[in-house]
N, C-alpha and C positions, 0 to 999 in steps of 0.2 A: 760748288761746282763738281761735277760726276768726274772720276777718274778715268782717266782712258783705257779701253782695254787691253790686257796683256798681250804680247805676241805669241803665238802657237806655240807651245813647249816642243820643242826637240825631243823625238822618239827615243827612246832609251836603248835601242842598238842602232842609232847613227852610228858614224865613225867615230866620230867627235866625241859624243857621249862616251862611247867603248874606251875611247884614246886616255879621257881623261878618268874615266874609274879607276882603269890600272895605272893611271901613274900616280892618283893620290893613292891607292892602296898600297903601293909599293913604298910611296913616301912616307905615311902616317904607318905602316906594319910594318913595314920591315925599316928603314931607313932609321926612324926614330922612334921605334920599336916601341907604339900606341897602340896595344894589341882591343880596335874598337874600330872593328867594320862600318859600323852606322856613321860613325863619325866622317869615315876616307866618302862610304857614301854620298853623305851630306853636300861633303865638299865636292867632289864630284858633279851633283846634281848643281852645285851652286855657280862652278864654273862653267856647265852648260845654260844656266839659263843667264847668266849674265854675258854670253858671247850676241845677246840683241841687247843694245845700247837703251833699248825702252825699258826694260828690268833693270839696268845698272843704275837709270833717273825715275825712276817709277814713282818715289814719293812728292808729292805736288802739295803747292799751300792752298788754300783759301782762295787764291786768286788764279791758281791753274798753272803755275807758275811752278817747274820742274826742280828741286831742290837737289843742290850737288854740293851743299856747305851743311857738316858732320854740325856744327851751332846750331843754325837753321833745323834741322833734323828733331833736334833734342827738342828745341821750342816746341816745334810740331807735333813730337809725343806726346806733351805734357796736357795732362787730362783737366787741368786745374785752368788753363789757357784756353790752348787751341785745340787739342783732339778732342772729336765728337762726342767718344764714348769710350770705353776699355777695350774694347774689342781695335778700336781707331790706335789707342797706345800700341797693345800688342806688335800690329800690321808695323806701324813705323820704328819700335825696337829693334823687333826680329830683320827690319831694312838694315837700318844702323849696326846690328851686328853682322849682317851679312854685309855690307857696304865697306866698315872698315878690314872685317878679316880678308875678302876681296883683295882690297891693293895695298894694305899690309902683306899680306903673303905672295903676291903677284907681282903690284908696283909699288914698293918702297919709295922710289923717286918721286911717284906724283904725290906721295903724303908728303915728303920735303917740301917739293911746293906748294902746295895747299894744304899744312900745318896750321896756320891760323884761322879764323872764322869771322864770319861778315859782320857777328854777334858782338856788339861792342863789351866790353869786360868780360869775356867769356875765353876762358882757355881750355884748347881741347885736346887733352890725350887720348890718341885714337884706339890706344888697345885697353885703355881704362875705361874708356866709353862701348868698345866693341864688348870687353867682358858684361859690364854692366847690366848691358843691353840684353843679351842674352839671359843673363841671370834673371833679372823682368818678366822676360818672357818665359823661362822656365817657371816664375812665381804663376801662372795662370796655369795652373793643374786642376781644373773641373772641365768637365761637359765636354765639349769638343776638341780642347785644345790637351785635354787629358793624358794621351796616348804621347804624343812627342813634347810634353814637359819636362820630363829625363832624360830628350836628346837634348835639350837647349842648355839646359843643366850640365849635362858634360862638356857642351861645346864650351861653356862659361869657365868652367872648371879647366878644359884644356885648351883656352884659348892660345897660348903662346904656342903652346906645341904645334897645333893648325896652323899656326902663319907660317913657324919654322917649314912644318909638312909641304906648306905651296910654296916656300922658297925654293925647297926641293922640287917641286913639283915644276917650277920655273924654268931651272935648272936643266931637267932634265928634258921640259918641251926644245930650249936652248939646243940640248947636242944633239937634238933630232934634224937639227935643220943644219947640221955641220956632215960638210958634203963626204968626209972621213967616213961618218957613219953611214949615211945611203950608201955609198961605197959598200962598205962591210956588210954591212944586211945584206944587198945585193948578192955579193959575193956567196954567202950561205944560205941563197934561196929564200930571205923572210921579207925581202921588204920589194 
């Protein structure tokens, strides 16, 4: 079954876009002093295309059938199964590592509740599987996927620090909406 198409990326000076470069840049450089612009990038671009709910479920089975369990997922990679071809693994890693850094870093609460998997004897650690995953997809270093095998590689490498980074980043969308601070901006003409 054909995948559905993606929804139009968000131009990279929406506001949104803008909002969230500097506050993972701020989080991942200065905050927890991850001096790796591509990285704050990444996550940035990652947080914007995941604000359309069809990026956040984009990987689908066999039956068209929207996958939002991290077990289900992994089955889906696997090239030995169910993925088409390598190129089919890659697509669903790089999901999975961007699926669990997502609400690892964002929503901790909804990995509490959906900590388990639909997968019967399968247990899943989501930032064991989110490194994993990446690290995978860093392993496909030729031909097209050549050029950003080094980012996936560091993403892999500094996974923990990235969720910490969007905790932060969490945090600080948080005391944007705390009426103190409109106040205050206000006050000194920025906001």
């Amino acid at each position: 079954m054909p995948q559905p198409r993606p929804p139009a990326a968000v131009p990279e000076d929406h506001p949104l876009a803008v909002l969230f470069d500097r506050l993972c840049r701020k989080a991942l450089l200065q905050d927890v002093a991850l001096a790796d612009p591509d990285l704050a990038g990444y996550m940035a671009h990652l947080m914007t295309r995941f604000t359309h709910v069809d990026n956040v479920y984009r990987i689908r089975d066999a039956m068209g059938r929207r996958l939002d369990d991290v077990g289900e997922m992994l089955l889906e990679s696997d090239p030995r199964t169910r993925a088409s071809s390598f190129d089919r693994e890659r697509e669903v890693r790089r999901h999975i590592g961007d699926y669990t850094l997502f609400f690892l870093g964002l929503f901790p609460e909804h990995v509490a509740r959906h900590a388990t998997t639909r997968v019967p004897d399968l247990f899943v650690n989501w930032a064991h599987v989110g490194r994993e995953s990446y690290r995978i997809v860093a392993a496909f270093n030729v031909g097209p996927y050549e050029r950003e095998a080094v980012l996936f590689a560091r993403l892999s490498d500094h996974y923990d620090t990235c969720v910490l980074a969007l905790n932060l980043v969490k945090r600080d969308l948080a005391s944007l909406a705390d009426p103190r601070v409109r106040w205050l901006r206000a006050a000194f003409g920025e906001g």
